[in-house]
C-alpha positions as CSV (number, residue, x, y, z in Angstrom):
1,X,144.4,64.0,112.3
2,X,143.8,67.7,111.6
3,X,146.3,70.4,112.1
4,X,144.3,73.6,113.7
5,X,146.7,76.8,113.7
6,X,146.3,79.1,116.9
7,X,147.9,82.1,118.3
8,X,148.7,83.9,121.5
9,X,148.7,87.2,121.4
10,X,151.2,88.7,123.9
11,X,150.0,92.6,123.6
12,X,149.3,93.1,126.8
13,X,152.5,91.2,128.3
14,X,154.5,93.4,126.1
15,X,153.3,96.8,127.3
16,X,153.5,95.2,130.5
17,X,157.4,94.9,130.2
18,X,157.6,98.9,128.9
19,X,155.3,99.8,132.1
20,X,151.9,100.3,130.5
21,X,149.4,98.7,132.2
22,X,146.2,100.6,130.9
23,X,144.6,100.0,127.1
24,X,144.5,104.2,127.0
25,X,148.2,103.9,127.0
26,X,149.0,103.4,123.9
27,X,145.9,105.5,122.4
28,X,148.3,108.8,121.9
29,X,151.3,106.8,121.1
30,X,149.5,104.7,118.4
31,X,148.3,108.4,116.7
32,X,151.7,110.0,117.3
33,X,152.3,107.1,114.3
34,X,149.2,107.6,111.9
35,X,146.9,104.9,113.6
36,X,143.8,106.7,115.1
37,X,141.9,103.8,116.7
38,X,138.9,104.5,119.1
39,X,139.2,103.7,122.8
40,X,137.1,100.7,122.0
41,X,138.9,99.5,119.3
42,X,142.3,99.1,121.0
43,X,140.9,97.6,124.4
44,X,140.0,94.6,122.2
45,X,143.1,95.1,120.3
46,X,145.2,94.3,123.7
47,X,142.8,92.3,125.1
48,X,141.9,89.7,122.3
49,X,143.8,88.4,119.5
50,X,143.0,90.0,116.7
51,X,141.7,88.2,113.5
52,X,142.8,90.9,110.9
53,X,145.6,93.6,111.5
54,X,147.0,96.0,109.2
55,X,150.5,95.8,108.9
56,X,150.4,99.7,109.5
57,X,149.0,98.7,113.0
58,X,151.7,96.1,113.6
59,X,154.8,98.4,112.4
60,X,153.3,101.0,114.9
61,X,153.0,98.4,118.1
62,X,156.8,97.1,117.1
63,X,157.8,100.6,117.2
64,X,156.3,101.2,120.3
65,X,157.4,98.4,122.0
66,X,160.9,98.0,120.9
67,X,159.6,94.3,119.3
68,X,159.4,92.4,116.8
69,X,156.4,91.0,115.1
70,X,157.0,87.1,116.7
71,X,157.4,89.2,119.7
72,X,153.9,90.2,119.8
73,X,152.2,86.5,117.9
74,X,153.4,83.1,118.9
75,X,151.5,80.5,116.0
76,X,150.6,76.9,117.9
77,X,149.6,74.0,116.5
78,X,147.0,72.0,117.7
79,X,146.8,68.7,116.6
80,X,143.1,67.3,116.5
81,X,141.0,64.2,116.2
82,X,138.5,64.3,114.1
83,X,135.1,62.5,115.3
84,X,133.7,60.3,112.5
85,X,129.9,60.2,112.9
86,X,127.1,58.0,110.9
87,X,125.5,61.5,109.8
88,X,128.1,62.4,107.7
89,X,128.7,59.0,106.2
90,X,131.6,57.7,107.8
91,X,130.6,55.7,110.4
92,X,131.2,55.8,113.8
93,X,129.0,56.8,116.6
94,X,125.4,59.0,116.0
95,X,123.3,59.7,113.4
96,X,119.8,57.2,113.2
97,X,121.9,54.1,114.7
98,X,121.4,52.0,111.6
99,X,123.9,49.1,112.0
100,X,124.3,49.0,116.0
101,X,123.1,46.2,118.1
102,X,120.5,46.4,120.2
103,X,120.9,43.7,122.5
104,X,117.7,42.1,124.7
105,X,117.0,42.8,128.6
106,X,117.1,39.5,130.4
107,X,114.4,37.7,130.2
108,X,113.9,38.3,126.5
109,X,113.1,35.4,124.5
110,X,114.8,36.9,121.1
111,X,117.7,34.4,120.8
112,X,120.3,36.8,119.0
113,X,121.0,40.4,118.9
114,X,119.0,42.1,116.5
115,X,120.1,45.6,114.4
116,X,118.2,48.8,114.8
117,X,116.2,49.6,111.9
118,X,116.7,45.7,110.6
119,X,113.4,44.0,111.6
120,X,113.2,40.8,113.6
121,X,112.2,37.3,111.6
């Protein structure tokens, strides 16, 4: 079992709750505190989680918002299964089948099962 870390990013529910519903918003507010960002650059900032943010950037939308940092990220933990497959050496299902059982369509005459890539006496 892996752990896999996630996040939600709650930007755009925060501005929501100070009554700012378009990206351009927060454009003069976020230069009123030293963060000049393109029009571009902070659509995808409310609108997808970022992977990098400056600390700078995250002061300035805590400000803003009257929040604090967890306000703005929730961290999740997924917990997954990892599939085991014969192409990495592990076993399991895939890779050339080497080890499965092929078994006969009726009216066969081959008595047992045989293996793929085992040949048949």
């Amino acid at each position: 079992m892996n752990k896999k870390m996630g996040i939600v990013w709650n930007l755009r529910l925060r501005m929501a709750e100070q009554g700012m519903f378009q990206t351009t918003e927060l454009m003069p507010l976020l230069a009123e505190r030293g963060i000049d960002l393109s029009r571009e650059q902070v659509y995808r900032l409310v609108t997808h989680p970022p992977q990098r943010l400056s600390m700078d950037t995250l002061a300035a939308l805590c400000d803003i918002l009257g929040c604090t940092p967890n306000d703005l990220v929730e961290v999740r933990v997924t917990n997954t299964q990892v599939r085991k497959t014969a192409a990495d050496g592990r076993g399991g299902r895939g890779g050339t089948g080497a080890g499965t059982p092929q078994h006969h369509p009726p009216g066969c005459t081959a008595s047992t099962p045989t293996f793929a890539g085992t040949p048949t006496p």
